[in-house]
N, C-alpha and C positions, 0 to 999 in steps of 0.2 A: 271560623274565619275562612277557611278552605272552599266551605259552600258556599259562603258570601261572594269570593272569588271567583269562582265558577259561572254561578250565574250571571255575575256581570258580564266575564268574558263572552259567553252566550249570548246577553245582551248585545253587545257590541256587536257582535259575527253579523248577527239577523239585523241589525239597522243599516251595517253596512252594506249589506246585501241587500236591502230593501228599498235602498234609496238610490240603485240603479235600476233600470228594466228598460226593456225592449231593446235589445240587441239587434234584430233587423227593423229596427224602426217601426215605423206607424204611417197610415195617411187616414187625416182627420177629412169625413167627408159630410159628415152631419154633428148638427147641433149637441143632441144628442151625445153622441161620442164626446164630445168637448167636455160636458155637464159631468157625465159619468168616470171621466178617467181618476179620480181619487179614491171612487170607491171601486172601481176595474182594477189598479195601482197603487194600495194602498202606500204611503212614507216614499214616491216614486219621486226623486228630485233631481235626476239625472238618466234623458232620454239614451240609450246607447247607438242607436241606429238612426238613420234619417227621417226627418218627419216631416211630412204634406198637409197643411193647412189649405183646403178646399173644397166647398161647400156652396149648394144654393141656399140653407138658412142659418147658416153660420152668423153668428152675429155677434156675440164675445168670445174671449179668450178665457172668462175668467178661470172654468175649470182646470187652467194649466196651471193658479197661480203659487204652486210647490215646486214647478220646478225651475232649476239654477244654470244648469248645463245642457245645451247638446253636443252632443258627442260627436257627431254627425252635421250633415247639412240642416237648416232649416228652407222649405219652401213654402211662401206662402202666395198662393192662385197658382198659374201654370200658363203652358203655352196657347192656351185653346183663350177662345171670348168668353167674358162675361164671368171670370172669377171672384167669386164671394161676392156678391151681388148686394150682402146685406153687411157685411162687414165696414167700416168708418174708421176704426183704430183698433190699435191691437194691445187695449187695456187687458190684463187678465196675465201678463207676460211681466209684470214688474220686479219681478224676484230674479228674475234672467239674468244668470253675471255675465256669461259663455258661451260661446257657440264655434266649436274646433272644428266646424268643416266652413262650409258656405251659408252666407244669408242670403236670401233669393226673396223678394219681391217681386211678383211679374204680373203683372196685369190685372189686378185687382182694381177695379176704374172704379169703385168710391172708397177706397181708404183715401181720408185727407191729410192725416196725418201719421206718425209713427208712438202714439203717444202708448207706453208700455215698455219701452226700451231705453228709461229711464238709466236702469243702472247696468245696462250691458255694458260690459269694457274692453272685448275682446273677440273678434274674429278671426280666428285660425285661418281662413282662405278669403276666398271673393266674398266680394260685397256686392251686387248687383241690384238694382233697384231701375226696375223696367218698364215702361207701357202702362205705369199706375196713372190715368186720366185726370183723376182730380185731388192728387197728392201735392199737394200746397205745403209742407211743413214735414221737414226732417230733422228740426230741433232735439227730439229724445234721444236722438244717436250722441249729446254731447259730451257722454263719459267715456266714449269710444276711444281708444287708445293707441291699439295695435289693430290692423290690417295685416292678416300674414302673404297675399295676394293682391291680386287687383283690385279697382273699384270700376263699375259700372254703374253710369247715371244717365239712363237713355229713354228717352219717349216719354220723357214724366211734362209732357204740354203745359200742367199748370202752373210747376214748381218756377218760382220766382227766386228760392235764394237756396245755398248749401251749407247756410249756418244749422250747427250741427257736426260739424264734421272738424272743428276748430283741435280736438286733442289729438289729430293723427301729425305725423311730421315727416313719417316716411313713408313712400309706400314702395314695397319689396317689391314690384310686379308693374302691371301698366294701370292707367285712368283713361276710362272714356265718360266725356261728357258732349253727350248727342241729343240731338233731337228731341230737348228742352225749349221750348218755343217762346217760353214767359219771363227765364230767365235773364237778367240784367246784369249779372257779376258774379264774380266767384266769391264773392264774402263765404267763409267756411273755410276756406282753404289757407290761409295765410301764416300758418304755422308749417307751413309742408314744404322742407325744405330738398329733398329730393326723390325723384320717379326713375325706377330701376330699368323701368320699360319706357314704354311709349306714350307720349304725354298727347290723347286725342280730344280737341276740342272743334266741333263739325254741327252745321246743321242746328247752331242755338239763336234762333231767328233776330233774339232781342237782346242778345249780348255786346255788351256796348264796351266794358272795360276789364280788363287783364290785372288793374294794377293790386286785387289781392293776392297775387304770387309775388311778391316784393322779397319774398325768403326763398325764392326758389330757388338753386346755387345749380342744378344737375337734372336731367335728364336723360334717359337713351338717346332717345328721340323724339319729334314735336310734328305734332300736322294740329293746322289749325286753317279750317274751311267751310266754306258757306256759313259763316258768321255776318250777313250782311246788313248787322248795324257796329262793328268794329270798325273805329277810323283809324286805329292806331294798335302798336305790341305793345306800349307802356305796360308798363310791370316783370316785364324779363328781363331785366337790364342786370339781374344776380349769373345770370347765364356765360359762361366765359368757354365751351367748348360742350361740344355734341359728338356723343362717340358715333352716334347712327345717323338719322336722317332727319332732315328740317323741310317741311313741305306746307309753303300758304299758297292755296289753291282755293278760287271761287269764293275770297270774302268783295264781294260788289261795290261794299260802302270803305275799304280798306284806301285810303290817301299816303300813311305813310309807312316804313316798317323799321320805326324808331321801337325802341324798346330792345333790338336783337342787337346793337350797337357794342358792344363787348365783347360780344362773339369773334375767338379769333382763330376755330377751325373747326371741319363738319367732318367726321368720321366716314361718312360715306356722302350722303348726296344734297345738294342744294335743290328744291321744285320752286318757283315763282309760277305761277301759272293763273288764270282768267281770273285776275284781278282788276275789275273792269274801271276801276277809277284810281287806280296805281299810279303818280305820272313821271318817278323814277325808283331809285334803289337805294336812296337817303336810310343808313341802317347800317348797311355792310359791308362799311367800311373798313372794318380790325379783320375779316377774315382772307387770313393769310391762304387756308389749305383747304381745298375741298377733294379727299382724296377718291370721289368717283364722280358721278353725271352734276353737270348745273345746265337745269331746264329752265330759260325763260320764254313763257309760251304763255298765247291768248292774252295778254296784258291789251286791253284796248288803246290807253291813252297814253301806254308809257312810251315817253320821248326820249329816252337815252338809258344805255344802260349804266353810263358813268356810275360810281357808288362803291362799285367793287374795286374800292383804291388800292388797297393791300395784298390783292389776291395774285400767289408766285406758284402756285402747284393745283393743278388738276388734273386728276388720275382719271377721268372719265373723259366724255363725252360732252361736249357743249353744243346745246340744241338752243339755239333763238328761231321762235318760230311763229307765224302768223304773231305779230304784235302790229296792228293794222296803223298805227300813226308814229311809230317807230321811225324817225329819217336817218340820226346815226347810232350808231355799236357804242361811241365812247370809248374810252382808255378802259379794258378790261384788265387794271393792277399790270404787273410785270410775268406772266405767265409768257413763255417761252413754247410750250407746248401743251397737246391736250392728247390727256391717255388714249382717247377715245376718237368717234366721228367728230367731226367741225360739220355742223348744217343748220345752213342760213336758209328759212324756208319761209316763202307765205307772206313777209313784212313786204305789206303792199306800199308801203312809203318810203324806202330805203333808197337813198341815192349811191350810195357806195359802203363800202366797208372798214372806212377808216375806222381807226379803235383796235386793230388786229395787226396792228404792225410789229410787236413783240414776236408774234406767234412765226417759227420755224419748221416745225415740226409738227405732222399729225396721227397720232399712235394710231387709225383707220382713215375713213375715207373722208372727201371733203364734198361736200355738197350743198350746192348753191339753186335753187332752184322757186319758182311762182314765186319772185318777189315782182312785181308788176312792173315800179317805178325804176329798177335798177339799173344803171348806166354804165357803169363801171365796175369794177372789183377791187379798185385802188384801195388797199389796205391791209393786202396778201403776198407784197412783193418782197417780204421775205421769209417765206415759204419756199425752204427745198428740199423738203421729205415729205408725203405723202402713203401713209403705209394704209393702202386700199385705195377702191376706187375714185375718180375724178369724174362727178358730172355736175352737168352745166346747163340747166334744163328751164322751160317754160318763164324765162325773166324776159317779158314782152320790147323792154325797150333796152335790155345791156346791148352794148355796138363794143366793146373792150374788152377783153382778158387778159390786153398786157401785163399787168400785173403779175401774171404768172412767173415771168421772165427767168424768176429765181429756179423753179422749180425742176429738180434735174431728176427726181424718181419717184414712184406711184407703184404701185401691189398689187395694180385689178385693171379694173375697165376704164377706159375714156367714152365717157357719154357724155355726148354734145346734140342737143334738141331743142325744137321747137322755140328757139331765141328768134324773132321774129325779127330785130335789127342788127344783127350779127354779123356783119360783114365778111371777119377773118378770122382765123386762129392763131393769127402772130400773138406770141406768149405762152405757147405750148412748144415753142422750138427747141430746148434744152434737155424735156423731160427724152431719158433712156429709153429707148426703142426694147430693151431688152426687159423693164419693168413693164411693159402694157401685155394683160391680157385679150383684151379682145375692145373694139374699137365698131362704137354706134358715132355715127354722126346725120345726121336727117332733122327734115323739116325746122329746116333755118332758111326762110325762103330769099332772104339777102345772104349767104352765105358763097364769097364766092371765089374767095383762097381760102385753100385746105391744105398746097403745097408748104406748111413748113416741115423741118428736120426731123423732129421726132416721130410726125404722122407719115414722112416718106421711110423713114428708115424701119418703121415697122410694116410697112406694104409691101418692102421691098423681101421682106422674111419672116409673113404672118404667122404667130401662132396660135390663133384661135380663131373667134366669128370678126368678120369684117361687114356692116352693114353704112353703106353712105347711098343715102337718096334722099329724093325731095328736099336738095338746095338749090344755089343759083345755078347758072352753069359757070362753066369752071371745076364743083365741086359736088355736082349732081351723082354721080355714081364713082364705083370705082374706079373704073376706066381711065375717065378724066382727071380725075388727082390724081392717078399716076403719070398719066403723060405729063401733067404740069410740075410731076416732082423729076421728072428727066433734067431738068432745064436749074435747080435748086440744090443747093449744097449752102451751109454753113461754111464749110471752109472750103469751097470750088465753087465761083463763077461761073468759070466755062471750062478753064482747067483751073489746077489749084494755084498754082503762080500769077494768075492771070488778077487776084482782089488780093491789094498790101493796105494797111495801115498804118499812117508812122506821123508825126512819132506814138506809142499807146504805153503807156501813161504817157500822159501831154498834161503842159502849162496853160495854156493859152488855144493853143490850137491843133488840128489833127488834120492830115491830108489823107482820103478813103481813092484808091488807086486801083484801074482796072481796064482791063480790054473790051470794047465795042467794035462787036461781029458785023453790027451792020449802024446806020445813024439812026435814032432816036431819043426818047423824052427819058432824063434820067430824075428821080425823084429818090431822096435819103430823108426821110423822117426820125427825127432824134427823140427820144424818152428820155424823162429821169427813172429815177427808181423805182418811184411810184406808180411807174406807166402812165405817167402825164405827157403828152407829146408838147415841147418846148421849144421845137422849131423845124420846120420842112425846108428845105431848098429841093430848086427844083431848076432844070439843066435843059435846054437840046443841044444834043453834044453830035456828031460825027463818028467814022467810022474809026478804032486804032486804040492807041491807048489815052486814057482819059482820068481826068482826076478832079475830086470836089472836096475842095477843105472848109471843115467847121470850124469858125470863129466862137470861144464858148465865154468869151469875155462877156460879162456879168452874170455867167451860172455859176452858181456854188461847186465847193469839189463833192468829189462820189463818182458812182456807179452809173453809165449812161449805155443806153441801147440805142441802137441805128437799126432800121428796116430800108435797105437798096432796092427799089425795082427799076430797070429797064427793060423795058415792052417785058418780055415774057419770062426774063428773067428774076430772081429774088433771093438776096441775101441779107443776113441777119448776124451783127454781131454785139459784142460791151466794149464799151469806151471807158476809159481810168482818166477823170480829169484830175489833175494834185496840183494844188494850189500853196 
């Protein structure tokens, strides 16, 4: 009984032992090799090391069909052209339960199917399935289970559907599905209820619909791009918050971006970007918080940004930019401030900026610049922090920046360019002399007061570069804005007693009271808040003291600004009408 004992235990040691091998793997590179490995490996039903399937006359599998496990990666073809050339399916692999490192298909252009991989259930790592040309059929993968990683579905041209893939439900890592050109839907996936990584769908020419993610609940993050036969996100509607980033970029045939409608905050960044037949932001509604950048750029057709009803926090940057039939912003939700830069760029069809009247504050700079049609800024006028620079560049037809009015401090530079209708800077009169670092003003060839208060009081104790040329004259060089800020004070006419106000808050009306040096044409243009001018009077007055009252009977109450000029004098203050 003892020996009977023995030798079984023996038994036992030697099968167990013999049904591992190859510890530093294998690469299968001829026929050959494939044929012989049972009798090279006798009882071998567990690879230990990595194994390379690739070959010019490779053509089944079947010699491998003892074993169960890789220990290791499996690769079959490689990065180079033209792998297994003779290979169509990888029948011979049926016994395969396991595979604890990665499965790698790459470029094997006539496998058409995966038929062999019947009873795999398990991937310890990535899944990658790459650049296989006329891989039509990834049905055998449907006892697959577990993903311990990624999945990559990329360059497979022919592949029309991802059934096959129905028993996974989670994937511990990211998905890329790219550069699928045949495919029509994600059928396969409709069990997968959440992606730990980043959810990539790009570049799948004939993908039309989303809606087999209907179990989707979670993601890291989502980019989904150059998909240009998607009209719509239908099928994300499980989606109720994104810890990382959401980016639809260059789907061409994309009309609406319903489907994200639940979504009621984005961990880091919102991208809307060349969405060439976009024609608003019907979708994004619920999202409360975007706590870094919201780009919306390249949208051709989009005509409003309305959509973002709910949106009260943005930690970033808000970039709208070139969207070429853009005319208004829209009510951009209740946001109050943005972490980041403010820049309106490029929207050659913008008439002004309303939709930005919330906005107070701006954690960097604000920059307004090549919107073509721009006339105004009306929709900035409550704006009084600035933290970084202020420019104001290449808007061929703005002739306004009142709007500024509010603005009493900025971080950086004041850059004023190339506005070709740009008459004044009234609306920069407030901003602190002591907040400008350095101050460009040029080629505004109607530019022709520069004397208001904030631009004289930093000329008058520059601390950094001062560059003003090629304006009107008036405001041609330095020189000249300075003599013309001789003659300018916010609160001194000529002396400071010499310009009263009374009564300020007023009911009804306001009398603006002042001495004239010598007789001429006096002019008071009133603004609202907005920096809508609501009515001029205009005076030839005499030498002495002199006075012009505003009748404000049928303006609403608020906030109102006056611009004084006689002949070469110019003062600027707020009116409190209270009703």
């Amino acid at each position: 009984m003892k020996k009977l004992t023995t030798l079984v235990l023996v038994f036992f040691i030697f099968a167990t032992a013999s049904s591992q091998c190859l510890p530093d793997g294998i690469n299968f590179t001829t026929q050959e090799q494939i044929d012989s490995f049972q009798t090279d490996y006798p009882g071998c039903t567990e690879i230990l090391g990595d194994v390379v399937i690739n070959g010019d006359d490779i053509s089944n599998l079947t010699g491998l069909n003892t074993i169960n496990t890789f220990n290791g990666n499996l690769i079959v073809g490689g990065y180079s052209n033209g792998n297994n050339p003779l290979l169509t399916n990888l029948n011979g692999l049926d016994n395969l339960v396991t595979i604890n490192g990665n499965l790698e298909i790459i470029q094997s252009h006539s496998l058409i199917s995966l038929t062999g991989f019947e009873n795999l259930t398990s991937i310890g790592n990535v899944l990658r399935l790459q650049n296989n040309f006329s891989l039509t059929d990834i049905s055998s993968l449907s006892s697959i289970t577990a993903i311990g990683a990624d999945i990559n579905i990329y360059g497979n041209i022919s592949l029309e559907s991802l059934t096959g893939l129905e028993g996974i439900t989670k994937i511990n890592g990211k998905i890329k599905i790219d550069f699928n050109d045949a495919l029509i839907n994600l059928s396969g996936l409709q069990n997968i209820d959440s992606v730990q990584g980043v959810f990539w769908l790009q570049l799948n020419e004939s993908l039309s619909s989303l809606q087999a993610l209907s179990n989707l609940v979670y993601v890291e993050s989502l980019s989904i791009s150059t998909n240009n036969s998607l009209v719509n996100l239908s099928g994300l509607e499980g989606l109720t918050s994104i810890d990382g980033y959401i980016s639809v970029i260059q789907n061409s045939g994309l009309l609406s971006l319903t489907g994200l409608e639940n979504i009621d905050s984005i961990g880091k960044s919102l991208y809307i970007q060349s969405n060439n037949s976009l024609p608003n932001l019907t979708g994004l509604e619920k999202i409360g918080i975007i706590s870094e950048r919201l780009w919306i750029t390249n949208n051709d057709v989009l005509a409003t940004i309305s959509g973002l009803d709910s949106l009260s926090i943005l930690g970033g940057e808000l970039l709208i930019q070139n969207n070429a039939y853009l005319q208004t912003i829209g009510q951009i939700g209740s946001i109050t401030e943005t972490g980041g830069w403010l820049e309106i760029y490029g929207n050659t069809s913008l008439l002004d900026l309303s939709g930005l009247e919330n906005i107070t504050t701006i954690g960097a700079g604000l920059k307004i610049s090549n919107n073509d049609n721009l006339q105004s800024i009306a929709g900035v006028e409550n704006i009084n922090s600035i933290t970084g620079p202020l420019i104001i560049s290449w808007n061929n037809n703005l002739n306004d920046i009142s709007a500024l009015l509010n603005t009493t401090s900025i971080d950086g530079i004041i850059w004023i360019t190339d506005n070709l209708m740009l008459t004044s800077l009234f609306g920069l009169d407030n901003i602190d002399a002591e907040s400008i670092s350095e101050l460009y003003i040029y080629t505004n060839p109607n530019l022709e007061t520069c004397e208001v208060q904030s631009i004289c009081d930093y000329l008058s104790i520059p601390n950094g570069v001062v560059e003003i040329n090629d304006n009107a004259d008036g405001c041609n060089n330095q020189d000249e804005v300075e003599y013309a800020c001789e003659t300018v004070s916010i609160n001194n006419f000529t002396h400071e007693s010499e310009l009263s106000i009374y009564p300020n808050p007023f009911t009804t009306s306001t009398t603006i009271s002042y001495n004239l040096q010598k007789p001429t044409t006096v002019q008071i243009s009133i603004f609202n808040h907005l920096g809508k001018q609501v009515e001029v009077i205009q005076q030839n007055q005499s030498t002495g003291k002199q006075q012009i009252t505003w009748d404000a009977t049928g303006q609403p109450s608020g906030v109102y600004y006056f611009r004084m000029q006689a002949g070469e004098q110019v003062a600027t203050g707020k009116l409190l009408l209270v009703k």
